[in-house]
C-alpha positions in Angstrom: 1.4 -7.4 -23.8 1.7 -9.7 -21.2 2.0 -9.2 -17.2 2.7 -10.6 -14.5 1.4 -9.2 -11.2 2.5 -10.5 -8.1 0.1 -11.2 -5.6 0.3 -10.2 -2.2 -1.0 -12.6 0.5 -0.2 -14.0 3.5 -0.6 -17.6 2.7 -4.3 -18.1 3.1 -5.8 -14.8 2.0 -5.3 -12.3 -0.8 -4.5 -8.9 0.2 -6.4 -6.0 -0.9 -3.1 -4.1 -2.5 -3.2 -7.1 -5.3 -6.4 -5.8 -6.2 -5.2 -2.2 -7.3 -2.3 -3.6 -9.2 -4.4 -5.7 -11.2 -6.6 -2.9 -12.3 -3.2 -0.9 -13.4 -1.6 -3.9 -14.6 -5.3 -4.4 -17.1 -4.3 -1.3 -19.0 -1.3 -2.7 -20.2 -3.1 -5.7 -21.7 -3.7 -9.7 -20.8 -3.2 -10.5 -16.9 -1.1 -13.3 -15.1 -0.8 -13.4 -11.5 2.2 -15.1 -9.7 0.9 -16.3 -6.4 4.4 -18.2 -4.4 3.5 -19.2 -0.5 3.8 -22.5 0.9 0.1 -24.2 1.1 -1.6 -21.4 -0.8 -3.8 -23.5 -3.3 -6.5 -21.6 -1.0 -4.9 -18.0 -2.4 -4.4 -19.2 -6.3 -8.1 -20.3 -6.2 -9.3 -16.6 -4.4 -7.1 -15.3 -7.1 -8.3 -16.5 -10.1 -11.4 -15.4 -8.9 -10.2 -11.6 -9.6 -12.1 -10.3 -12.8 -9.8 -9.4 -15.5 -7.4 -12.0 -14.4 -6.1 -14.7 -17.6 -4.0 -17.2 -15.9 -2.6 -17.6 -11.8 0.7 -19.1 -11.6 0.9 -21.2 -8.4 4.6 -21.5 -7.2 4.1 -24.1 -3.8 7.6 -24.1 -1.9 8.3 -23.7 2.0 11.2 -21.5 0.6 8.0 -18.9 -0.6 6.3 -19.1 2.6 7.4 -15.7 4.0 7.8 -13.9 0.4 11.9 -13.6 1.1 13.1 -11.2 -2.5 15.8 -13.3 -2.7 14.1 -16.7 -3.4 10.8 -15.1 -4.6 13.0 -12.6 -7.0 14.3 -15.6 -9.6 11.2 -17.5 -9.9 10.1 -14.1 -11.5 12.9 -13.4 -13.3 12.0 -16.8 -14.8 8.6 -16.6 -15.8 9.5 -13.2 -17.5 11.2 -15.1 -20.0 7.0 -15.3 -21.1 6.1 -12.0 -19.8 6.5 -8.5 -21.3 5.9 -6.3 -18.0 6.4 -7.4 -13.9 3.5 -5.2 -11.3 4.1 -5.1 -7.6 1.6 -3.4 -5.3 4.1 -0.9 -3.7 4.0 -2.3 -0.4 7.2 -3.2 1.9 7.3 -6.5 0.4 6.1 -5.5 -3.3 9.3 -2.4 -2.8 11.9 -5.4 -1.5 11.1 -8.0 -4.5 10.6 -5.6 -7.5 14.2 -3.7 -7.4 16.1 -7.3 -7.4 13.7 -8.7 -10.4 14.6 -5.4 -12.0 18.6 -5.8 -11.3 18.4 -9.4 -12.4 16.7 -8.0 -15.8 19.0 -5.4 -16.3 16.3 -2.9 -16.3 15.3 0.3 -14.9 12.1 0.0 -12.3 9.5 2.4 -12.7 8.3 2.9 -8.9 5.1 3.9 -8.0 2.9 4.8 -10.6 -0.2 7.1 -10.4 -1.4 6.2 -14.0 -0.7 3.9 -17.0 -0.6 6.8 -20.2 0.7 4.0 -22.6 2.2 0.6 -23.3 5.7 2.0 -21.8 4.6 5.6 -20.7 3.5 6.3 -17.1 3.1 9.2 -14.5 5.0 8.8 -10.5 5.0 11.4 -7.9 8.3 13.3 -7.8 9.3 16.0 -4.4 6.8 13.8 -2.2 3.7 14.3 -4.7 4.3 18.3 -5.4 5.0 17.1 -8.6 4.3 14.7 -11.4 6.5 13.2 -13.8 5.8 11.7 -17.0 8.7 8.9 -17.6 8.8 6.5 -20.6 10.7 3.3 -20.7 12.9 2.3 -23.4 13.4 -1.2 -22.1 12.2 -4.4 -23.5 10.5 -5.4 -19.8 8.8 -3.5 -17.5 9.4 -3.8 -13.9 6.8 -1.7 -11.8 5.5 -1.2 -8.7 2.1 0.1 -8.3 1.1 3.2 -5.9 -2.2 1.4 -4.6 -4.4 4.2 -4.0 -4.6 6.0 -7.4 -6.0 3.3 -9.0 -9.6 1.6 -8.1 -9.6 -2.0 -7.0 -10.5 -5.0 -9.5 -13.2 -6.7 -8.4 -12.7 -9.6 -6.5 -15.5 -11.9 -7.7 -15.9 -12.7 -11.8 -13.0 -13.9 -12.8 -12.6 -17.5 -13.9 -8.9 -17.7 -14.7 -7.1 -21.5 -14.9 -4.4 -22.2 -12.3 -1.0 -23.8 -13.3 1.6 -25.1 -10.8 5.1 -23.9 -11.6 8.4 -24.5 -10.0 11.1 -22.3 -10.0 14.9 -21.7 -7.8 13.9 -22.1 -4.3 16.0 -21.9 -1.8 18.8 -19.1 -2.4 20.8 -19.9 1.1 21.3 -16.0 1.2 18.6 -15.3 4.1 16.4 -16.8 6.3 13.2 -16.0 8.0 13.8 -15.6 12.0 10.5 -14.2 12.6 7.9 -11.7 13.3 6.2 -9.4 15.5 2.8 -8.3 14.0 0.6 -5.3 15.4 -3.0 -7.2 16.4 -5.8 -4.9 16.4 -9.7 -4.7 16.0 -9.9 -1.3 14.0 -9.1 -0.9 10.0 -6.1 -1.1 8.7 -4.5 1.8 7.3 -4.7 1.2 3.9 -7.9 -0.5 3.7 -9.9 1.8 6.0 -12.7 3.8 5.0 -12.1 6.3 7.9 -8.6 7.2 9.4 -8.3 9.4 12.5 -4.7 10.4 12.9 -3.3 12.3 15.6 0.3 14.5 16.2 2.8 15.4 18.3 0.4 18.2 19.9 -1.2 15.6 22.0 2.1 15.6 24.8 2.3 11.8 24.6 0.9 8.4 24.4 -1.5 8.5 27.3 -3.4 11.6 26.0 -2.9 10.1 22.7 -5.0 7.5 23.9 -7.3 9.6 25.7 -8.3 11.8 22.7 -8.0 10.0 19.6 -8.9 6.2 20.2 -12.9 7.2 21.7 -13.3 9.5 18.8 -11.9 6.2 16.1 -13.7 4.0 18.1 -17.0 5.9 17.3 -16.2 6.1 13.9 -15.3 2.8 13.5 -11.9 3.9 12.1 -8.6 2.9 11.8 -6.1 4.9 13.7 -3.0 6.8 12.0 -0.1 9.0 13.1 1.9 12.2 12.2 6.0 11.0 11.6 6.4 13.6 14.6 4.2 11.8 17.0 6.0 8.1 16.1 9.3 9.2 17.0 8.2 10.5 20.1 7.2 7.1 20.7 3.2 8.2 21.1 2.4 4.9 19.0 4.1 2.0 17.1 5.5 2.8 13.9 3.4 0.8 11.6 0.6 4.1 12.7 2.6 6.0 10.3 1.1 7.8 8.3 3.6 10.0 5.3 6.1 9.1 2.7 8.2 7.3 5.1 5.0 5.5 6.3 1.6 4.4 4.6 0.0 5.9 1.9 -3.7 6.2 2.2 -6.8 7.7 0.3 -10.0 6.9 3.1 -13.1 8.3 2.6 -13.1 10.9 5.4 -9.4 11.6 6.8 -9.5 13.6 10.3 -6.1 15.2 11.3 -5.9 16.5 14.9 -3.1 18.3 16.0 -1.0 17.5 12.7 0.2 21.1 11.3 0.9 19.3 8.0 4.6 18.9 7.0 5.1 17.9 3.4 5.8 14.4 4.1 2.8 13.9 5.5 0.5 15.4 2.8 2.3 12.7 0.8 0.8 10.0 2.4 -2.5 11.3 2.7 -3.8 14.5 0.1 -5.2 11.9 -1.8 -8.3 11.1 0.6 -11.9 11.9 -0.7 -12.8 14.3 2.1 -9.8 15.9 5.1 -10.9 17.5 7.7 -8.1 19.6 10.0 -8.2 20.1 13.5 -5.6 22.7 14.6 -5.1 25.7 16.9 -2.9 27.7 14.7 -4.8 28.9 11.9 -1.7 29.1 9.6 -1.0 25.1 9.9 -0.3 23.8 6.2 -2.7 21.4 6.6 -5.8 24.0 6.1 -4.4 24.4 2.5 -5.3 20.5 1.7 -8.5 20.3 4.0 -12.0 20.4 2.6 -13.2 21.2 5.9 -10.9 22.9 8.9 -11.6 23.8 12.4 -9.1 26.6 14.4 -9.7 25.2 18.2 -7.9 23.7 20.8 -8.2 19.8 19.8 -8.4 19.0 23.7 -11.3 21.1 24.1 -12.9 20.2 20.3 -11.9 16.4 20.5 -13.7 15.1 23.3 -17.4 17.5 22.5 -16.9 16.1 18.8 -16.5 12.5 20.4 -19.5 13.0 23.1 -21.8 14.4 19.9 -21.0 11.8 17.4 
């Protein structure tokens, strides 16, 4: 079987999401990436780097520059015609180009996948990861989008993989890009981070916010997350998100303070190696995922922890 991952960049470097749908996309059998930017010879070459990988399809067009689905969707659709299977990291851009490739298949997407069980058989979260399905496709292509942290990274030296320009429909006329406002920071980010701090809507608002969490993250040289409750009170940007409306991450160490643990936020983040739980109210749902769980006031327990550390 033959697959096609697409790899997520942002014209000069490959992200780190590529690398986890590669490893799930290796299970299936031989590897292609599709890497479409406009001048990102610099990300086919990085790419074909990636053990495991075959072959990196290089599609160069100023209509790819900023990954619009409804240019980027037909040059896959096209170079299915040689593929048996289409993997997206399921990030916001892998979620917006996969369900269009799928509609222009006429196939059914299989979203998210925790593991690969066989050629066409695979296991996705269901009721925000309380339970796991086992699905099976009966079509003859595979569109799927990859749940990043449930599978390990490829490595991204070893590879030796030949690159080979292609061309494909460019410019749809349906959308255009008007632009951008990215978050800048020094810390992690999210989904890459070894350590997460994320904080709740216990901490009143942003300045205490501030106050208690970013110290103790900037000790730990962590990246810095949020509860769903404490980004609609407008404690932080949105892109701090942590939950099944936000990011889904799997750190190292994951440190909740003040978060009493609503479901959709154990989505995003039961899969971390080691939780610990900050909390005053020892009935929190968050205790019942943590490996290790303190009952104390966080303003009295954030700041000692932060002078200790």
């Amino acid at each position: 079987m033959k697959t096609l991952v697409w790899v997520e960049h942002n014209n000069a470097h490959v992200k780190d999401a590529t690398l986890s749908a590669v490893t799930a996309a290796g299970k299936l059998g031989e590897v292609h990436l599709l890497v479409a930017g406009s001048g990102c010879r610099a990300v086919a070459e990085e790419a074909a780097k990636i053990a495991g990988v075959g072959k990196v399809h290089l599609a160069d067009n100023a209509a790819y520059e900023h990954s619009l689905p409804e240019n980027v969707a037909p040059l896959v659709t096209q170079l299915m015609a040689d593929h048996d299977a289409f993997v997206a990291p399921a990030t916001t851009t892998g979620k917006n180009i996969a369900p269009r490739v799928a509609a222009m298949l006429d196939v059914m997407q299989l979203s998210d996948i925790l593991s690969v069980e066989g050629d066409k058989t695979f296991t996705r979260p269901i009721y925000a990861g309380n339970a796991i399905a086992t699905v099976e496709s009966s079509d003859a292509k595979l569109v799927i989008t990859v749940r990043g942290t449930a599978f390990d990274k490829a490595d991204a030296e070893g590879g030796s993989a030949a690159i080979e320009d292609v061309s494909g429909p460019a410019d749809a006329g349906t959308s255009s890009f008007v632009g951008q406002e990215l978050a800048k920071s020094e810390r992690p980010e999210l989904t890459s981070a070894k350590v997460i701090v994320s904080g709740g809507r216990a901490l009143k608002d942003a300045e205490t916010f501030q106050e208690y969490i970013m110290p103790l993250a900037d000790k730990l040289g962590a990246g810095v997350g949020a509860s769903r409750a404490a980004v609609d009170a407008g404690y932080v940007p949105n892109d701090y998100q942590v939950g099944q409306t936000g990011k889904i991450v799997a750190p190292e160490v994951y440190i909740a303070i003040g978060i009493s643990g609503a479901i959709q936020h154990l989505a995003g983040m039961k899969d971390s190696k080691t939780i610990i739980a900050i909390n005053k109210d020892e009935d929190a749902p968050i205790f019942q995922v943590a490996d290790l769980g303190l009952v104390a006031d966080l303003f009295k327990a954030v700041p000692e922890l932060t002078e200790k550390l």
